[in-house]
C-alpha positions in Angstrom: -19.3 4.1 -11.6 -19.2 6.2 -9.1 -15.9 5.5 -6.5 -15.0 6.2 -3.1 -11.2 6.2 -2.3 -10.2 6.4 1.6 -6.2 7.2 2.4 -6.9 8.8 -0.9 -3.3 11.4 -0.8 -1.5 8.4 0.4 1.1 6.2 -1.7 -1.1 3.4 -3.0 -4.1 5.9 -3.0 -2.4 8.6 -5.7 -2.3 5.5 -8.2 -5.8 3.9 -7.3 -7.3 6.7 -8.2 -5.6 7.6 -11.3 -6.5 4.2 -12.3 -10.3 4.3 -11.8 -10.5 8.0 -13.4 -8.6 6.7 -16.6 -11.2 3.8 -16.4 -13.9 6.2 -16.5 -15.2 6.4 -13.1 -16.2 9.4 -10.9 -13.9 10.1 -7.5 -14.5 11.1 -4.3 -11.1 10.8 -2.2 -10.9 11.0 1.2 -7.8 11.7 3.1 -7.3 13.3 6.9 -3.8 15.3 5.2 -4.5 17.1 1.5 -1.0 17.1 -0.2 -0.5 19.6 -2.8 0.6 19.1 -6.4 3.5 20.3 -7.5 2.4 23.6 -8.8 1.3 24.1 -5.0 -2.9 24.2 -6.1 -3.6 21.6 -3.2 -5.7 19.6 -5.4 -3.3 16.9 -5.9 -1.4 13.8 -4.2 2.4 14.7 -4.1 4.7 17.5 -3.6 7.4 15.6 -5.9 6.4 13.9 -9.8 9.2 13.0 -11.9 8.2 11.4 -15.2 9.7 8.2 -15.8 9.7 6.0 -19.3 7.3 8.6 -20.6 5.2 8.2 -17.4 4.5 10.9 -14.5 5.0 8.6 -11.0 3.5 8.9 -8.9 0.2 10.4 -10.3 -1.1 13.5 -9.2 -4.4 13.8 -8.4 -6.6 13.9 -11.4 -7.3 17.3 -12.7 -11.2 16.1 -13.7 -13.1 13.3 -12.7 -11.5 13.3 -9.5 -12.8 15.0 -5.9 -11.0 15.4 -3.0 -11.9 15.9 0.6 -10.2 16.3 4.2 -11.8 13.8 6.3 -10.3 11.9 9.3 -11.8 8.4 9.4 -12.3 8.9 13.4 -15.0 11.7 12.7 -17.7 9.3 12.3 -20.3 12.3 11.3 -18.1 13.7 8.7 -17.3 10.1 7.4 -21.2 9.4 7.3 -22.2 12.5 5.5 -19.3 12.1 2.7 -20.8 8.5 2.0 -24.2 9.4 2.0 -23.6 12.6 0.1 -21.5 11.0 -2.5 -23.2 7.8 -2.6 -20.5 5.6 -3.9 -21.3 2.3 -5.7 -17.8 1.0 -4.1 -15.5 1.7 -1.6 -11.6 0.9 -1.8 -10.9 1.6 1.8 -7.2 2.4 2.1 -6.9 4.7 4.4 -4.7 2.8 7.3 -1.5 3.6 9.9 0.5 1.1 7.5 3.8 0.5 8.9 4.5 -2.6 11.2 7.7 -0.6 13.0 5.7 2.4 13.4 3.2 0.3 15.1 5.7 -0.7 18.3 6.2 2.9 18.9 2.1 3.5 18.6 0.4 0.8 19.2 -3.0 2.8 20.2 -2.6 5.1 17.2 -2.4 1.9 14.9 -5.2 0.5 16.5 -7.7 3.4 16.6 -7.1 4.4 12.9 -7.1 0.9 11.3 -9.9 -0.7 13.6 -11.8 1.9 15.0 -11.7 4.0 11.1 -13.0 1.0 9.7 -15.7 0.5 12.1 -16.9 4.0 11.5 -17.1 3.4 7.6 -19.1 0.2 8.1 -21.3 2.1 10.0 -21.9 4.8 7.4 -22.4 2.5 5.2 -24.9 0.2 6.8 -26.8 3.2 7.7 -27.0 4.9 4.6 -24.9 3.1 1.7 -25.2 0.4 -0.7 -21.6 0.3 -2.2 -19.6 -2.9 -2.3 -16.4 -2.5 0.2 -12.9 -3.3 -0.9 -10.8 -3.6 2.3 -6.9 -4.3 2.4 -5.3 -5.9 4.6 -2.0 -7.1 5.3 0.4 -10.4 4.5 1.7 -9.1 8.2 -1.1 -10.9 9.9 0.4 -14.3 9.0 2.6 -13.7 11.2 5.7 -16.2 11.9 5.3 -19.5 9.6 7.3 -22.2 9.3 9.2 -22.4 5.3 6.8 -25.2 4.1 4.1 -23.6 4.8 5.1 -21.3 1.8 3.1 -20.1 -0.2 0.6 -19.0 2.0 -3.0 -19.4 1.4 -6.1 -18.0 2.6 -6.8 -20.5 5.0 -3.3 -20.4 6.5 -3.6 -19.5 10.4 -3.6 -16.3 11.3 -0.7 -15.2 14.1 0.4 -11.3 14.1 3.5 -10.8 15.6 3.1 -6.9 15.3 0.0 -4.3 17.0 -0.3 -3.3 13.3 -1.0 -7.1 11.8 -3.1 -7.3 15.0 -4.9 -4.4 13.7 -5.3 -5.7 10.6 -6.2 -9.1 11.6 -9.1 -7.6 13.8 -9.9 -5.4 10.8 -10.8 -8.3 8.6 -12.6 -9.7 11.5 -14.7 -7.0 11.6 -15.3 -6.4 8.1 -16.7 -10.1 7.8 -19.1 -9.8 11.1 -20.6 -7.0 8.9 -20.8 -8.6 6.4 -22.2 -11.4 7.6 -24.6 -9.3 9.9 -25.8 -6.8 7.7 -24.9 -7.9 4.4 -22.7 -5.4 3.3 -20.8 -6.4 -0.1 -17.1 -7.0 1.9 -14.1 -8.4 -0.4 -11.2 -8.2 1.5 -7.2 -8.7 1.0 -3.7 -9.9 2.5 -2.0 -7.4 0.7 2.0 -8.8 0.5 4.8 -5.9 0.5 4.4 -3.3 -2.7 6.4 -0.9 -3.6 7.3 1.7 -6.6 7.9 5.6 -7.1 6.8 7.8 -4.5 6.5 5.1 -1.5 8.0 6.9 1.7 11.8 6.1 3.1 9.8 4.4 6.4 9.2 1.6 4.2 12.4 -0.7 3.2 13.2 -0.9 -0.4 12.5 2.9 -0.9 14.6 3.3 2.2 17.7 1.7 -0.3 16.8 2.8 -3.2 17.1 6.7 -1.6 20.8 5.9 0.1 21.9 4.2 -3.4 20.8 7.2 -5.1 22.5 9.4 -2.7 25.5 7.8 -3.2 25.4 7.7 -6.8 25.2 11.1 -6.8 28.2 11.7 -4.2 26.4 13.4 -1.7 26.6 10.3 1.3 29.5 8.0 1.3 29.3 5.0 -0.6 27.8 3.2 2.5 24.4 1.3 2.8 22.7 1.4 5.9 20.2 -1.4 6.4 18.1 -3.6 8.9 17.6 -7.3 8.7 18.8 -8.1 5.5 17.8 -12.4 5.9 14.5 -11.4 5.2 12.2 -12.7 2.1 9.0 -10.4 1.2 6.5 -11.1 -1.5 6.8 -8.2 -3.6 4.5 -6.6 -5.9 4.6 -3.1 -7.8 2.2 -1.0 -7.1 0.2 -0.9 -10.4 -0.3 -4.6 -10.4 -1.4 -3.9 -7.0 -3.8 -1.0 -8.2 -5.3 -3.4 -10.7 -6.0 -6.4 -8.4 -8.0 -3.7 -6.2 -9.9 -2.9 -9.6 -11.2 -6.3 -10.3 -11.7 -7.2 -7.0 -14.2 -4.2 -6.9 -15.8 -6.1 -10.9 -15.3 -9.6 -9.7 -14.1 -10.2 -5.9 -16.7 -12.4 -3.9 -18.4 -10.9 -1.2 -17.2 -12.4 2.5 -14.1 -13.6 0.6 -10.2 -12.8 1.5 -7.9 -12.5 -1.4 -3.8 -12.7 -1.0 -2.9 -10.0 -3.2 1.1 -11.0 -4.2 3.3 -12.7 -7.2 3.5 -16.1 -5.8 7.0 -16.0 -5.2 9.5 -14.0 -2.6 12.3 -11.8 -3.0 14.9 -11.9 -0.8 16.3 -8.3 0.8 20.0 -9.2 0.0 19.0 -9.6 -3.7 16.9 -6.7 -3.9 20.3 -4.5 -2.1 22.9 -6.0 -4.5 20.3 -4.8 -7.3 20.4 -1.8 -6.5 23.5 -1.1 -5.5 24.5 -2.3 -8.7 22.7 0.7 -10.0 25.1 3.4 -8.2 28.4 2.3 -10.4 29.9 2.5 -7.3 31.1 0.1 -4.9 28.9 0.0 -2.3 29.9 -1.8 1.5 26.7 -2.7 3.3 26.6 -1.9 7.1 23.9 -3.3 9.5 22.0 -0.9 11.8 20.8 -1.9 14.6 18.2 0.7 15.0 16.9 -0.8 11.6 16.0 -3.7 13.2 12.6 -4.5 14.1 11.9 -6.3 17.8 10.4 -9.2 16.1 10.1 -9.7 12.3 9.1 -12.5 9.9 12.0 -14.1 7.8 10.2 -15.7 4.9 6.5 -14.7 3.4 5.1 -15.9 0.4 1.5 -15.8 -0.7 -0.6 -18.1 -3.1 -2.2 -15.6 -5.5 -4.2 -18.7 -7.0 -8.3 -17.7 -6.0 -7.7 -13.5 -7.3 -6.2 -15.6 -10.6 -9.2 -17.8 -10.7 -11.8 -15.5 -9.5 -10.4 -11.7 -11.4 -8.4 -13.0 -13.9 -5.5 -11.3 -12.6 -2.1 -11.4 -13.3 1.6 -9.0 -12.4 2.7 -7.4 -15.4 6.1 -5.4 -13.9 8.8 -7.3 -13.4 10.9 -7.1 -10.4 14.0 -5.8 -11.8 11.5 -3.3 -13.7 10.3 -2.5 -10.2 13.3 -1.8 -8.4 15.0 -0.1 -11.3 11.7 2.6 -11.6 11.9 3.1 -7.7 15.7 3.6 -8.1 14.9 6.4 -11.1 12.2 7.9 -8.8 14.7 8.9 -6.4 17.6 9.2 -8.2 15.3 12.3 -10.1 14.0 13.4 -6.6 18.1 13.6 -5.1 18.8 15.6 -8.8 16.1 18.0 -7.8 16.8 18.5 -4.5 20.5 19.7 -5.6 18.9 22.1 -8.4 17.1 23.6 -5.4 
């Protein structure tokens, strides 16, 4: 199988495609910034890999079976010639501005990369592709629902509260006129929150995760600095994230949305006295107001019941598993950082 990765050097994009090369597929990844590896060769995903449990996270770039490329999504010409020279039998287009608070303080940035980026790879590939298009999509564009209306299907109405689940939410629009118009092989998600090692401090639990491992190793007072803490997310790890992508691309019907999420929320207050558990310190919590976003959703849960039924799908890491990994991540990247 031959794979197309977009937001390839990104967080969830290091892991996809170490994934589908251990799986045996050829990879084209397309990102607009090419991180370096560690040894500084710039053929790989992250200037930081710790190895965890026997594991390297997050993955850098495969050595073989794996191609990279710089290619902003809003060069349309350059996007069309790497699908048509690569000829990809699917697409997991990840590439996306991806953070709701980000997307108050650039509202037209968020909306040119995630709607008009994936405009421009429909287009390349109704004019010269046949691959089958994984799109993801975000829990976000639920927007505010009332607590019995959890879990959240499918079906559930759709009312963004954010320009990036507005972007999102036109986004799957989008995807399903084309797929409906030109018959391009669409499966979307509603990816809910995801997290694990190498996810960036402008995102919530790595956020804690790095102050807690701060403090654990003295070097900021034994104080945790947070938003909105009366918040519930559906969280997944990454790899069972990764692996619902996979069978989506095997099994995922075309012109179908799939929530990809455990079924059940974690609440931010848990996930904090977690880990700051994990320092051996006693930690006092301290709301920031900065931290907080103008408007935010306080419960989302997702029904994960048709990419069960459909992909046979199922989370295999824990949450404490989760949170403790993303806790070692950083707690190795702070140990580092003081080795110079």
């Amino acid at each position: 199988m031959k794979a197309l990765v977009t937001g390839a050097s990104g967080f969830v994009g290091g892991y996809l495609v170490s994934r589908l090369v251990a799986g045996g597929a050829e990879v084209l990844g397309l990102d607009a910034i090419v991180a370096k590896t560690i040894d500084g060769t710039g053929s790989g995903l992250t200037s930081g890999s710790f190895e965890i449990d026997g594991q390297m996270f997050p993955p850098l770039f495969p050595e073989e079976g794996a191609e990279i490329r710089q290619c902003d999504l809003l060069d349309a010409d350059a996007l069309e010639r790497s699908v048509s020279e690569w000829g990809p039998d699917v697409i997991f287009h990840l590439a996306a501005q991806s953070s709701a608070a980000r997307s108050f303080g650039d509202p037209g940035g968020t909306m040119r990369t995630n709607v008009m980026g994936t405009l421009n790879l429909l287009e390349a590939v109704r004019r010269g592709g046949k691959a089958r298009v994984i799109v993801t999509g975000s829990a976000e564009e639920y927007g505010r629902r009332a607590l019995d209306e959890m879990p959240l299907l499918e079906s559930s109405p759709i009312e963004p509260v954010s320009p990036y689940a507005t972007s999102k939410a036109a986004q799957n629009l989008l995807v399903m006129q084309y797929c409906r118009a030109f018959g391009i092989e669409v499966v979307a998600t509603r990816s809910f929150s995801h997290t694990g090692p190498g996810q960036t401090t402008t995102f919530v639990l790595p956020s804690f995760a790095m102050q807690c491992a701060e403090i654990k190793a003295g070097i900021r007072e034994p104080v945790l600095r947070t938003g909105n803490l009366e918040v519930t997310r559906d969280f997944l790890d990454v790899r069972d994230v990764v692996e619902a992508y996979v069978l989506l691309a095997e099994n995922g019907k075309p012109g179908t949305t799939y929530n990809v999420c455990s079924g059940s929320g974690l609440a931010l207050s848990d996930a904090v006295e977690h880990l700051t558990a994990l320092t051996g310190r006693d930690v006092r919590v301290e709301p920031d107001p900065q931290l907080f976003r103008p408007a935010d959703v306080p419960v989302l849960t997702g029904d994960n019941g048709r990419l069960i039924e459909d992909c046979g799908w199922s989370a295999v890491t824990g949450r404490g598993k989760m949170l403790d990994d993303l806790f070692m991540w950083w707690e190795a990247s702070v140990k580092a950082a003081l080795n110079g």
